[in-house]
C-alpha positions in Angstrom: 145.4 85.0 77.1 143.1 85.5 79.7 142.2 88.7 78.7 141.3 88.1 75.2 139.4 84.6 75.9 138.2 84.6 79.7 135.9 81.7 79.8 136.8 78.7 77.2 134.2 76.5 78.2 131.9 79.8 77.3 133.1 80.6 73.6 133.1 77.0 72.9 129.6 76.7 74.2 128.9 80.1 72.3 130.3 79.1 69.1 128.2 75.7 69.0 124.9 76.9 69.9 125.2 79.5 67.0 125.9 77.1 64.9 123.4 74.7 65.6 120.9 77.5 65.1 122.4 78.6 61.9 120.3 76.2 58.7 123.9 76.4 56.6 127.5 76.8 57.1 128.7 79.7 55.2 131.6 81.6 55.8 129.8 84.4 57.2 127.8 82.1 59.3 131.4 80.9 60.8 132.5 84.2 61.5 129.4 85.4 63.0 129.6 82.1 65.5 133.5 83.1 66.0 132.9 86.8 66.7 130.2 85.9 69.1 132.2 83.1 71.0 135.1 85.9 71.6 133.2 89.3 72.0 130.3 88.3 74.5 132.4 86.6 77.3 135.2 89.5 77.3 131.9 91.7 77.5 130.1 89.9 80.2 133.4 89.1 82.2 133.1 92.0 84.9 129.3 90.1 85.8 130.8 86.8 86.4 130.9 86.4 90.2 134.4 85.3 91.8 135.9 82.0 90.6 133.9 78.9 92.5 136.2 76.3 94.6 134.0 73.6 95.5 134.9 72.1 98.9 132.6 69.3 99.6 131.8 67.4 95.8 129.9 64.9 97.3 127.6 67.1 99.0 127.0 69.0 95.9 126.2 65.3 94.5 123.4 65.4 97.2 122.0 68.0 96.7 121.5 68.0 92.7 119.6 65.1 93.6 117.6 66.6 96.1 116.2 69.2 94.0 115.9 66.9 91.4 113.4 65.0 93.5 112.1 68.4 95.3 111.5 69.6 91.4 109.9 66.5 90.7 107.4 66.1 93.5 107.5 69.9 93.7 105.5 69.6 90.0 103.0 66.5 90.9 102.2 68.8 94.1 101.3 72.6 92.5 99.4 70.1 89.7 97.4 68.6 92.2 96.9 72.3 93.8 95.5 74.2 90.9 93.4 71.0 89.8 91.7 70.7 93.4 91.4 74.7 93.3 87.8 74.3 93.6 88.2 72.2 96.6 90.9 74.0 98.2 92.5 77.0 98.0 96.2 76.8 98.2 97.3 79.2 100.9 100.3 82.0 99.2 102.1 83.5 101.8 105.5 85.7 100.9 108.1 84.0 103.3 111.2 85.7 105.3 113.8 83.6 105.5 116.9 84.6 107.9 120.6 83.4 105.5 123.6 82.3 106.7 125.3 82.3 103.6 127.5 85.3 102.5 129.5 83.7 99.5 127.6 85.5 96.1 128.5 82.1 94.4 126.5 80.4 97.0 123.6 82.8 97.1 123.3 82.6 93.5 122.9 79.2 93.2 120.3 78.8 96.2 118.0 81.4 93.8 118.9 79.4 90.8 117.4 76.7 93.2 114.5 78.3 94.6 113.5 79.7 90.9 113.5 76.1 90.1 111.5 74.1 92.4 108.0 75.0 91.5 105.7 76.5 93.9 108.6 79.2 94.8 109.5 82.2 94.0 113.2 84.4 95.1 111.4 87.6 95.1 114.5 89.8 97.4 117.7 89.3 99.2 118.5 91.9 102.2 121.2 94.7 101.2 123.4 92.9 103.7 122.7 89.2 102.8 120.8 87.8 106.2 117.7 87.2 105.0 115.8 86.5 101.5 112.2 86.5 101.1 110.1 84.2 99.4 106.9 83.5 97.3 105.3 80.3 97.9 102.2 79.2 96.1 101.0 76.9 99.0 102.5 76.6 102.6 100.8 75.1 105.6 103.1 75.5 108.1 105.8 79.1 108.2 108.1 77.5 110.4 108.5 74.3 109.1 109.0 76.0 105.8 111.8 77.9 106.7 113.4 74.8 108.5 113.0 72.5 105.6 114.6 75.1 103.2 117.6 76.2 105.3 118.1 72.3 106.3 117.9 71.1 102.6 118.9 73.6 100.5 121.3 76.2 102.6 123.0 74.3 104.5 124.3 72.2 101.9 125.3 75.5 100.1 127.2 76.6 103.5 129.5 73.5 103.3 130.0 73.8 99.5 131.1 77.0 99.2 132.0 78.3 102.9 
């Protein structure tokens, strides 16, 4: 079964979405939405990284949360940057940042997390996974930086997934 239907969640998901985009419900419409919920997650199921176990929920609690309020004040902070541009000029720097994490689960969502908070960009990972580099639109201080991002986004990660 799991060979002909590898992620559930994913064809249902699938399945509703084209459907909601459809205007009408004809037949073909159905089996169109059907063909697509089966075909593209037997297609796209050698990309899926390795099954997630989730050690620590409650720290995953914590840190949705964090980068909920990170995202937030991240966005009232590059607003008040590109509005004050004529004042000050935010200061871009690309930062290296050295990893601890391994796990691809992990390392995937810290760039899902880094794409997300504005004012940062994941622009490479190291072949071996020790170090990731960073745009940031505005940074005052390199090292304080880095220790704020491992501290509150990477560590977290470590004792979720490792």
């Amino acid at each position: 079964m799991k060979r002909f239907l590898p992620a559930p969640l994913l064809s249902v998901a699938l399945c509703a979405l084209w459907l909601a985009l459809e205007p009408r419900l004809a037949p073909a419409n159905l089996l169109m939405a059907a063909l697509v919920a089966l075909v593209v997650p037997v297609l796209c199921a050698p990309l899926r990284p390795l099954p997630v176990r989730v050690r620590r929920p409650l720290v995953l609690l914590r840190l949705v949360l964090a980068v909920g309020h990170d995202v937030v004040q991240s966005n009232f902070a590059v607003a008040w940057s590109v509005l004050n541009m004529s004042r000050r000029k935010p200061h871009s720097a690309f930062v290296t940042i050295p990893l601890q994490l391994r796990d691809a689960n992990a390392l995937a969502a810290l760039a899902v997390i880094t794409t997300v908070v504005p004012g940062t960009v994941w622009t490479e990972l190291a072949v071996d996974r020790s170090a990731v580099r960073l745009h940031v639109f505005d940074i005052a201080d390199e090292g304080a930086f880095i220790a704020h991002y491992k501290s509150r986004y990477e560590r977290p990660l470590l004792e979720i997934f490792e």
